[in-house]
C-alpha positions as CSV (number, residue, x, y, z in Angstrom):
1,X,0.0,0.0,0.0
2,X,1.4,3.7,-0.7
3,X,1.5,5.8,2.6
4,X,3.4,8.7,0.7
5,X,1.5,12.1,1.3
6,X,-0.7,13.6,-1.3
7,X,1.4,15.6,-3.6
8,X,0.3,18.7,-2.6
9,X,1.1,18.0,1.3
10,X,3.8,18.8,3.6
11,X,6.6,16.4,3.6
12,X,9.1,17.1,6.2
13,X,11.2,13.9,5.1
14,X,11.5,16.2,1.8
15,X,12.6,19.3,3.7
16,X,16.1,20.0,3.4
17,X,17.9,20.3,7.2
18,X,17.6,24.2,7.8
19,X,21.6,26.3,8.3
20,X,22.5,26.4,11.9
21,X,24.9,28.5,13.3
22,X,26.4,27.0,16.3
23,X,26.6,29.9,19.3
24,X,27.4,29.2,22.8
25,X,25.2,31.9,24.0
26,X,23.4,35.1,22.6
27,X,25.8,37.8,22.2
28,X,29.0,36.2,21.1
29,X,31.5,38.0,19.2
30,X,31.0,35.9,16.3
31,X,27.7,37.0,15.9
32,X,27.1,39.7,13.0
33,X,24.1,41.5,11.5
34,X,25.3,40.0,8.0
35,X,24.9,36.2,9.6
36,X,21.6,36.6,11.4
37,X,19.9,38.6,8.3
38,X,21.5,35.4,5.6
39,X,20.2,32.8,8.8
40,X,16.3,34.5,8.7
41,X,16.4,34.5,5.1
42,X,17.3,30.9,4.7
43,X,15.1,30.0,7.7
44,X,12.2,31.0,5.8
45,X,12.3,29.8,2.5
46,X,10.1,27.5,1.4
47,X,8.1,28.2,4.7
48,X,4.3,27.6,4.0
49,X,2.5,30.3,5.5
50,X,-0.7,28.3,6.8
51,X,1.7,25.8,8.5
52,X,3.4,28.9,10.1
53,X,-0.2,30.9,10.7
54,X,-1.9,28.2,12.5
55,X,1.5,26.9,14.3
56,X,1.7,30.5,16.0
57,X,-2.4,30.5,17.0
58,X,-2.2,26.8,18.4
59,X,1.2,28.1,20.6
60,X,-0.4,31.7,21.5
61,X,-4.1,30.4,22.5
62,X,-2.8,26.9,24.1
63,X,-0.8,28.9,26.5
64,X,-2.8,31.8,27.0
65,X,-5.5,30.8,29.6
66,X,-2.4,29.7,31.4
67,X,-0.5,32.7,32.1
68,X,-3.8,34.4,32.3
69,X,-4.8,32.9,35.5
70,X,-1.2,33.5,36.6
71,X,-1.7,36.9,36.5
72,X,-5.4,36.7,38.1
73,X,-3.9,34.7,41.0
74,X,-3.5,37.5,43.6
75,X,-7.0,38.5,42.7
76,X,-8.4,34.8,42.8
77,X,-6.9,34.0,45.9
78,X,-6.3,37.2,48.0
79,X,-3.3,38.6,50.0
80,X,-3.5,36.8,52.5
81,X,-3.0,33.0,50.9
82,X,0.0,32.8,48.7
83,X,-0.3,32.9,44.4
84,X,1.2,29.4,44.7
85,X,-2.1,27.3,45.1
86,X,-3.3,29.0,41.9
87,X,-0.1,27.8,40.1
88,X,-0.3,23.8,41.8
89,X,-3.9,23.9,40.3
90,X,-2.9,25.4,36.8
91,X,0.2,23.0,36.6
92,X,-0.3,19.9,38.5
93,X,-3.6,18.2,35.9
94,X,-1.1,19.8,32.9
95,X,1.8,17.7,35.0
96,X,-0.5,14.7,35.1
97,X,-1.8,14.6,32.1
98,X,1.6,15.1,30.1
99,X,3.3,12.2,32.0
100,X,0.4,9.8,31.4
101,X,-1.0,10.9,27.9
102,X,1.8,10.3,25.5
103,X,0.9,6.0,26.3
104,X,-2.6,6.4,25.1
105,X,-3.4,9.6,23.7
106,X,-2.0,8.5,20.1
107,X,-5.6,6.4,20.3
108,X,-7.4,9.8,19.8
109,X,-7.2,11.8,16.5
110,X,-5.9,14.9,16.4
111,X,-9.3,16.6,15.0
112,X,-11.6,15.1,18.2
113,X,-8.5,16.9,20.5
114,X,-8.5,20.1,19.8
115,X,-12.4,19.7,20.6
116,X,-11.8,18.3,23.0
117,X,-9.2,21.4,24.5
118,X,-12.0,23.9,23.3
119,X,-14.5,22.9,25.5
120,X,-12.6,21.9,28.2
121,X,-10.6,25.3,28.4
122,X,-14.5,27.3,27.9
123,X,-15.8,25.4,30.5
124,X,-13.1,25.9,32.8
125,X,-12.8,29.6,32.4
126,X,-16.2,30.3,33.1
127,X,-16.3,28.5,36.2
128,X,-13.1,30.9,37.1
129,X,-15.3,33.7,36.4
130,X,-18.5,32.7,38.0
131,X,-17.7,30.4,40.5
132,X,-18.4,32.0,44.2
133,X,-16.4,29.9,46.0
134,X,-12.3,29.3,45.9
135,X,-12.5,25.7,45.2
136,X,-15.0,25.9,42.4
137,X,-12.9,28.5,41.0
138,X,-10.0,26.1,41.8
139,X,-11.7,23.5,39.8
140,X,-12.2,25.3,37.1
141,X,-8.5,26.3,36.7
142,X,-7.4,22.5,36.9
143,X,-10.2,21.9,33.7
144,X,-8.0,25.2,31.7
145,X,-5.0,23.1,33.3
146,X,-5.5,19.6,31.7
147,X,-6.7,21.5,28.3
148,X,-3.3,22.9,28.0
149,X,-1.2,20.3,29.1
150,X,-3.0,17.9,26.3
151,X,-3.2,20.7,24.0
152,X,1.0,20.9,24.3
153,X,1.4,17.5,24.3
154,X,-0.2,17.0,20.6
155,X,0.8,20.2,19.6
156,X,4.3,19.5,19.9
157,X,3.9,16.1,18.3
158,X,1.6,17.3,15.6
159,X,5.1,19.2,14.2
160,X,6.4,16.1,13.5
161,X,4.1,16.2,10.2
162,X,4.7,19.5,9.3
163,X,8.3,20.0,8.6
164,X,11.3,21.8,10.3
165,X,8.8,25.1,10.8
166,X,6.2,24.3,13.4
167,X,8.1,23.7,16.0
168,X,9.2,27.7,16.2
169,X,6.5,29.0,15.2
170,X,4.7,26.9,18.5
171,X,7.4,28.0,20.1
172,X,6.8,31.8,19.1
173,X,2.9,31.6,19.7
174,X,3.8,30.1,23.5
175,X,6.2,33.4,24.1
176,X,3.4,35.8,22.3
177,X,0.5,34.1,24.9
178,X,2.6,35.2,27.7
179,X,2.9,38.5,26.4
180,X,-0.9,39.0,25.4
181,X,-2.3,37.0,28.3
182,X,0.0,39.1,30.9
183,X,-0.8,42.5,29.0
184,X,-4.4,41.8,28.7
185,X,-5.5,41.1,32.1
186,X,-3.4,44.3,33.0
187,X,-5.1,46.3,30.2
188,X,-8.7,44.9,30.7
189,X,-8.2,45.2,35.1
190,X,-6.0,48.0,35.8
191,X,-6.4,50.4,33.0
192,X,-9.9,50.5,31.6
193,X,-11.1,49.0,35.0
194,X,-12.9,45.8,33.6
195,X,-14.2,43.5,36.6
196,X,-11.9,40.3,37.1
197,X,-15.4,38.4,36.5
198,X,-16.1,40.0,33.5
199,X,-12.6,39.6,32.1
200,X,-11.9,36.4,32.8
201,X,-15.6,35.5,31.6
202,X,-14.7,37.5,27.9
203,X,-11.1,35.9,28.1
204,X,-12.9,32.1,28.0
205,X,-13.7,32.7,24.5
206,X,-10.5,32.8,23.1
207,X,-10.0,29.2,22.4
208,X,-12.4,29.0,19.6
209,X,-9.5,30.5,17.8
210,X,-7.6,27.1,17.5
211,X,-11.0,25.5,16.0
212,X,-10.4,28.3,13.2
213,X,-6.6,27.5,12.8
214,X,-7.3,23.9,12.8
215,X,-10.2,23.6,10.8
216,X,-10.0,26.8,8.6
217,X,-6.1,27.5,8.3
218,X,-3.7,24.2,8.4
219,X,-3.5,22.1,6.1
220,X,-4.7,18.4,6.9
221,X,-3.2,16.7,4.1
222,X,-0.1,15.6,6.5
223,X,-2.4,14.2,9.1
224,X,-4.5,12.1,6.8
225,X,-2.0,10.6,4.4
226,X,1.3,12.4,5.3
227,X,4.4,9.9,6.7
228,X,4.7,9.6,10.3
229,X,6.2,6.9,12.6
230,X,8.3,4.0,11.8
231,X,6.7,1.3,14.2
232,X,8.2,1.0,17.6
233,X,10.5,-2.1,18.4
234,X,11.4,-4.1,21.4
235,X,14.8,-4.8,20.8
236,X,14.6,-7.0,17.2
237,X,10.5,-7.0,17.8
238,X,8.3,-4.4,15.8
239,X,5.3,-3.7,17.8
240,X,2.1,-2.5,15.5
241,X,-0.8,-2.6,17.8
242,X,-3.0,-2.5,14.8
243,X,-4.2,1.0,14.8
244,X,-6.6,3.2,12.2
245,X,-5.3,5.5,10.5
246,X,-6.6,8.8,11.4
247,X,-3.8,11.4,12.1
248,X,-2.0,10.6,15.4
249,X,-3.9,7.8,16.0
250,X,-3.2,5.9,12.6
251,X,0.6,6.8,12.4
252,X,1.8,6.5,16.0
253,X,3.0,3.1,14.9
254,X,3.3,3.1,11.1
255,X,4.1,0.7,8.6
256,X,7.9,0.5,6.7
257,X,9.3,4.0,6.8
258,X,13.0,4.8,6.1
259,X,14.6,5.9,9.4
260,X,16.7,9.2,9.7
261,X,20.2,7.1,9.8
262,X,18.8,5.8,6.6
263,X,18.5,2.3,7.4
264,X,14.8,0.4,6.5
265,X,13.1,-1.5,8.9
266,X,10.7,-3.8,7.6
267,X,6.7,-3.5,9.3
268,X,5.6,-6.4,10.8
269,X,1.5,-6.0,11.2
270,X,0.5,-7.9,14.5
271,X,-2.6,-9.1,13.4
272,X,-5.6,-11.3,15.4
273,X,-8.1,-13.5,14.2
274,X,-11.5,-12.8,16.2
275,X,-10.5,-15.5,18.6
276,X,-7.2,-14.6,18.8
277,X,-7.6,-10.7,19.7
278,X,-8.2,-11.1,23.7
279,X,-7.9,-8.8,26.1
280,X,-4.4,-10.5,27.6
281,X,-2.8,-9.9,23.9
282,X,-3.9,-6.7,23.5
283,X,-2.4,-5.7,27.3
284,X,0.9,-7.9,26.4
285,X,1.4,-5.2,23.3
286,X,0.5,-2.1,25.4
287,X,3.3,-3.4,27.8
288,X,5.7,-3.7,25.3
289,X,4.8,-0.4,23.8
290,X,5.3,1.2,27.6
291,X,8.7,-0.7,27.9
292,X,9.9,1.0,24.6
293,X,8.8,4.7,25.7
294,X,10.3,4.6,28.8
295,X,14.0,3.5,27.3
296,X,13.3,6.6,24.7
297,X,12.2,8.9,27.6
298,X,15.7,7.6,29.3
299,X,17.6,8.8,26.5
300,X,16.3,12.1,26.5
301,X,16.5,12.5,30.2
302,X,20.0,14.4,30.6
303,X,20.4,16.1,27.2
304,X,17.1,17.7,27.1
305,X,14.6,16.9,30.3
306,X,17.0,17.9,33.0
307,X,18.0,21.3,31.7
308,X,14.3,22.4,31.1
309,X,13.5,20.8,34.2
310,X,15.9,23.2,35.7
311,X,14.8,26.0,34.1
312,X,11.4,26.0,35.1
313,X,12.3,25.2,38.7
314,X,14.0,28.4,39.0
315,X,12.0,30.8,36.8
316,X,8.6,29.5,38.5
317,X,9.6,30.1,41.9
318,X,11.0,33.5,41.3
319,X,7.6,34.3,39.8
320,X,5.4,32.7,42.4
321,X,7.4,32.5,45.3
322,X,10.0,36.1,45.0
323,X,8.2,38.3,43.0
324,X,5.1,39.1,45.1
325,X,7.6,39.9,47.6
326,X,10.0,42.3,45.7
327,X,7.9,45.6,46.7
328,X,9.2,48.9,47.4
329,X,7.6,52.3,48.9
330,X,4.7,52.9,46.7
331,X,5.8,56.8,46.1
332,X,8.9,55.4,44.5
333,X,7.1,52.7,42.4
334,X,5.4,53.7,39.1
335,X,1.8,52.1,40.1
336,X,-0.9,53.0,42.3
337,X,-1.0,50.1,44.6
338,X,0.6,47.7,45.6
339,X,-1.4,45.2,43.7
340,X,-0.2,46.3,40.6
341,X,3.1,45.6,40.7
342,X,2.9,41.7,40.5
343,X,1.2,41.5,36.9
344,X,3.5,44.4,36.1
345,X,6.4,41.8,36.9
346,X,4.9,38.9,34.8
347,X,3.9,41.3,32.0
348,X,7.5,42.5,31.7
349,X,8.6,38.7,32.1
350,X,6.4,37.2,29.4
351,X,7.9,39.8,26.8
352,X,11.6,38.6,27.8
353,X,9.9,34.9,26.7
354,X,8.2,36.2,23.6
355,X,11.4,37.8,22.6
356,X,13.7,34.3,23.3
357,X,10.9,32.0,22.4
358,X,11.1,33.7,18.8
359,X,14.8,33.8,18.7
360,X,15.8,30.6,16.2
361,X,15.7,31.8,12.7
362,X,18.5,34.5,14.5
363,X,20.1,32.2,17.0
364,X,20.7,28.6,18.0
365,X,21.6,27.3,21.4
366,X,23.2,23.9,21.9
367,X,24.2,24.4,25.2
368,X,21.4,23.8,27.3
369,X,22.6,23.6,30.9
370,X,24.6,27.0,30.4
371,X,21.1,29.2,30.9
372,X,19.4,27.3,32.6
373,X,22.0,27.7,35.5
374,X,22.3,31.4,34.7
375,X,18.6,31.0,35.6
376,X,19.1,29.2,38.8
377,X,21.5,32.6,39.6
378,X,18.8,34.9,39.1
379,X,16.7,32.9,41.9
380,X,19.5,33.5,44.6
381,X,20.1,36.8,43.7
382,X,16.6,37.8,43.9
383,X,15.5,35.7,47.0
384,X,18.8,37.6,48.0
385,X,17.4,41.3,47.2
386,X,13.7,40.5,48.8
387,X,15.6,39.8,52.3
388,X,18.3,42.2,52.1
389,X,16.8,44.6,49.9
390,X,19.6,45.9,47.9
391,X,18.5,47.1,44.5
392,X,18.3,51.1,45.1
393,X,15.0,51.2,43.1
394,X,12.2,48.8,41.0
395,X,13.6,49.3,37.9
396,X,16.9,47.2,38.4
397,X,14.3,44.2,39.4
398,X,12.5,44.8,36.1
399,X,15.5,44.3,34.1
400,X,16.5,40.8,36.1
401,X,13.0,39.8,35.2
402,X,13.3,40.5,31.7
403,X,16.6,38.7,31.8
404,X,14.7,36.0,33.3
405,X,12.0,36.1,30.7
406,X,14.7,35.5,28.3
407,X,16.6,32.2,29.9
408,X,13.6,30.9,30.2
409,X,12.2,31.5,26.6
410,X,15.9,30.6,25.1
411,X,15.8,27.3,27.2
412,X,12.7,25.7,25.8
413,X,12.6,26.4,22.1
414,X,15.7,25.6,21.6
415,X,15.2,22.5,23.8
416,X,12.6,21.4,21.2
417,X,14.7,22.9,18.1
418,X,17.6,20.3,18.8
419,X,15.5,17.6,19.7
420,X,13.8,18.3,16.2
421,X,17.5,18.4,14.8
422,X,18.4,15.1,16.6
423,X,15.9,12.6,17.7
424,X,15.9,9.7,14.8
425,X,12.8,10.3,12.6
426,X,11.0,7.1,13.8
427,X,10.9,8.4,17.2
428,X,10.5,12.4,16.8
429,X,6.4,12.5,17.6
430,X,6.4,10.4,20.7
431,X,9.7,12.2,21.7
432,X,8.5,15.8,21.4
433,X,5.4,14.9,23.4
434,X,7.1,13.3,25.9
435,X,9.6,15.7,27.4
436,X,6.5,18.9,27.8
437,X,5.7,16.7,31.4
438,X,9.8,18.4,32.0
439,X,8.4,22.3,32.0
440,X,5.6,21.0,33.7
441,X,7.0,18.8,36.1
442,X,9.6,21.8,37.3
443,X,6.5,24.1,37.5
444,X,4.7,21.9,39.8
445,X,7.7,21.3,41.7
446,X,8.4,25.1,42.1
447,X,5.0,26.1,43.2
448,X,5.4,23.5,46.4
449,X,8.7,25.7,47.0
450,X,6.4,28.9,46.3
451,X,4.0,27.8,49.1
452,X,6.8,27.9,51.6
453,X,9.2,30.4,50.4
454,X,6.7,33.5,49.6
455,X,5.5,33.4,53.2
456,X,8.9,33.0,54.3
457,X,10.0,35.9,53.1
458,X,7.1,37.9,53.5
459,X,7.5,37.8,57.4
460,X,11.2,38.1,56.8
461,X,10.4,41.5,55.4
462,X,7.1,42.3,58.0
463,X,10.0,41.5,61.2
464,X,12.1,44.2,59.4
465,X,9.7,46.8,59.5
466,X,8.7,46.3,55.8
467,X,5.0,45.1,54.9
468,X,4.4,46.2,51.8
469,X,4.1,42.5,50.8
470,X,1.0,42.8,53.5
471,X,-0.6,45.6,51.5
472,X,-0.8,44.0,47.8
C-alpha cells in the first residue's frame, strides 16, 4: 500500500535540514548583523505560511488561559494566601496529564483533541469567572490546566508532520501568549477598569480560535495521508498494535518507513483472528509499547529533560514565590497600589519569553545547561534582594526579570529545536510529546517551594519593619 502524502502535502522527510549557526550563548563576538539577516532569510524559505499561521495560533491560544490565570492569582486568591495554590492547580492536571497521555493519547485523533481542548478550556474559564467559592474557582483552573497540558502534548507532536517550521512557530505563539495573556489582564483590570469576572468570563472565549486555525487555516493533508512513525520495536521486535489511521492515532505506529540514519526497517502488522484478539494480547502489546517509551524517555533525560526541568524550577519560583515579595515604597514605584506591581512583573517577564521563544531563525543554542543555571543565579540573587533589599529602586528588578523572561524562553525552544534536529525520525512524535511533562514537572515542583518560600520571606520582610508584601 502507498503511505506517501498527497502531492500537494507537507513532507518534512523532503525538507532539506535548515543552516544552523552554532553559538554558545546570545551575544558572542561571532555574531554579526550580516549572519543573522542570511540565517532569517534561509530560515524562511520554502516556509508555508498556513503551517506557520496556525502553528503561531495553536502556541499563543494553548498557552494563553495559562499565564492568564497566573496573572489573576493574587486577585483569585487574596493577600492573604500565597499565588502558589493558583499555580499547583494550573500546573499539576497539565503535569498529570503530560506524564500519562503520551501512552494512550496517540488512540485519539488529532481533530476530536482540539475539541476536546476547546471545551474543556471554555468550561473551565467560566467556572473561574463565575464560581463564588475558591475551590469551584480552583476546579475550574485544573479543567484550563488539563486542556493545556493535552493541548502541548499533541501540539508538539503534531510538528512532526509538518516539517522543520512548526516547532518555532509553536514556540513563538507560546512566548506571544505570555505577552498578550500578561498585557491583557493588566489592560482589561488596571487600566480601563474591567471586573476580574467580567474579564476572565470574555477571556474564556479565546480558544475558539484554534478551532479556526485547525479547521479553517492548516492544512490536513499531513495528518491524513502524510508519513509519520516507523513502528516501535522491542529490541529485534516491531510492535504495531493494529491502529486506524486517522492522524496521530493511525501513524503513531506506522508501517515500513525509512529511518533518519537511513536504514529500512521492515513492518511487521501484529494481526488477530477474532479468537485470537483477547484482552491479555492486547495488554501484552501495550506493555511492550510502555517498555519502549520509557527506554526513549531515558535517552532524553539528561540532554534535554533535566536542563528544562531546571529551568522552570528556577523561573517559576521566582515568579510565584519572590516576585510578590519584591515591593518597594509605593511613592517610588510607578503604580498606584501595591497590587499592581505583581502583573506588572509577569507582564514585563512574558515579553523577555516572547522575545527568546522567537529567537531561532536568528540564534541557535546547543548548550542547554549553560542558561538554565544562569537562571538558577537569578533565583539567589533575587531571593537575596527580597531579604536584604539591595536594589536602590524597581527598575533594576524589572530588568533581572526580563533577563529572566529570556533564559527561560531561550531554554525551551531551543530544547525542542535540537530535539527536532536530533531525535531519529521514527521516534521524533512520541519524543516531542514526551519531554513537555519536564516544563511541567519543574513548575509543579516550584509552586510546592512557592508555598513555603513566599511566606517566608514575607515575614522576613514584616519582622524588618517592611510590609508592603501585607498591602498587595
Amino acid at each position: 500500500m502507498d503511505h506517501s502524502p498527497p502531492a500537494n502535502a507537507t513532507n518534512p522527510r523532503r525538507q532539506s535540514p535548515l543552516p544552523s549557526i552554532r553559538l554558545p550563548l546570545p551575544g558572542s563576538p561571532s555574531s554579526s548583523l550580516a549572519v543573522y539577516k542570511a540565517r532569517f532569510n534561509a530560515f524562511f524559505v520554502g516556509a508555508d505560511p498556513r503551517v506557520c499561521a496556525a502553528f503561531w495560533l495553536f502556541g499563543l491560544i494553548n498557552n494563553v488561559l495559562y499565564v492568564i490565570i497566573l496573572s489573576a492569582a493574587l486577585d483569585l486568591v487574596g493577600s492573604s494566601l500565597p499565588k502558589a495554590i493558583v499555580l499547583l492547580a494550573d500546573v499539576v492536571p497539565s503535569f498529570l496529564t503530560k506524564l500519562v497521555a503520551p501512552h494512550f493519547v496517540h488512540l485519539i485523533s488529532y481533530r476530536m483533541r482540539i475539541i476536546i481542548l476547546v471545551a474543556l478550556s471554555f468550561t473551565g474559564m467560566q467556572l473561574v469567572a463565575w464560581a463564588d467559592s475558591l475551590p469551584e474557582r480552583l476546579f475550574g483552573v485544573v479543567l484550563a490546566s488539563v486542556s493545556s497540558g493535552l493541548g502541548e502534548l499533541s501540539f508538539l507532536s503534531m510538528t512532526h508532520f509538518y516539517g522543520p517550521f512548526a516547532v518555532p512557530f509553536w514556540s513563538s505563539g507560546t512566548g506571544g501568549a505570555g505577552l498578550v495573556g500578561a498585557g491583557l489582564y493588566v489592560f482589561a483590570t488596571s487600566w480601563i477598569g474591567f471586573s476580574v469576572r467580567g474579564s476572565l468570563m470574555a477571556f474564556g472565549f479565546l480558544p475558539a480560535i484554534m478551532l479556526v486555525a485547525f479547521f479553517g487555516i492548516l492544512p490536513l493533508g499531513p495528518l491524513r495521508g502524510g508519513n509519520g512513525y516507523e513502528p516501535l520495536r522491542d529490541g529485534d521486535e516491531v510492535i504495531d498494535p493494529d491502529l486506524e489511521d486517522d492522524g496521530a492515532a493511525g501513524r503513531l505506529l506506522a508501517p515500513l518507513r525509512r529511518s533518519a540514519s537511513g536504514h529500512t526497517f521492515p513492518a511487521v502488522s501484529v494481526s488477530y483472528t477474532a479468537g485470537e484478539k483477547t484482552f491479555a494480547s492486547q495488554v501484552d502489546v501495550a506493555w511492550r509499547g510502555f517498555r519502549t517509551n520509557f527506554r526513549k524517555i531515558q535517552h532524553l533525560f539528561l540532554p534535554y529533560m533535566v536542563p528544562l526541568l531546571l529551568v522552570y524550577i528556577a523561573e517559576y519560583t521566582i515568579n510565584l514565590g519572590v516576585a510578590p515579595t519584591l515591593l518597594f515604597p509605593l511613592a517610588s514605584m510607578p503604580f498606584k497600589n501595591y497590587r499592581d506591581a505583581y502583573p506588572m512583573y509577569n507582564t514585563i517577564y512574558q515579553t523577555g519569553v516572547f522575545i527568546s521563544r522567537s529567537s531561532t531563525p536568528f540564534v541557535r543554542v546547543h548548550g542547554l545547561y549553560a542558561p538554565a543555571l544562569l537562571q538558577v543565579a537569578n533565583l539567589v540573587l533575587l531571593v537575596l534582594h527580597s531579604q536584604y533589599n539591595f536594589f536602590p529602586n524597581i527598575w533594576i528588578v524589572f530588568v533581572v526579570v526580563f533577563w529572566e523572561g529570556l533564559l527561560g524562553g531561550l531554554v525551551y525552544v531551543n530544547t525542542f529545536a535540537e530535539m527536532t534536529d536530533n531525535t531519529p525520525e521514527d521516534e521524533r512524535e512520541f519524543s516531542l510529546g514526551a519531554v513537555t511533562v519536564s516544563d511541567s514537572g519543574g513548575i509543579c515542583i516550584a509552586g510546592f517551594i512557592s508555598l513555603w518560600l513566599e511566606m517566608y520571606l514575607c515575614q522576613w520582610q514584616v519582622d524588618r519593619g517592611r510590609d508592603y508584601c501585607r498591602q498587595a
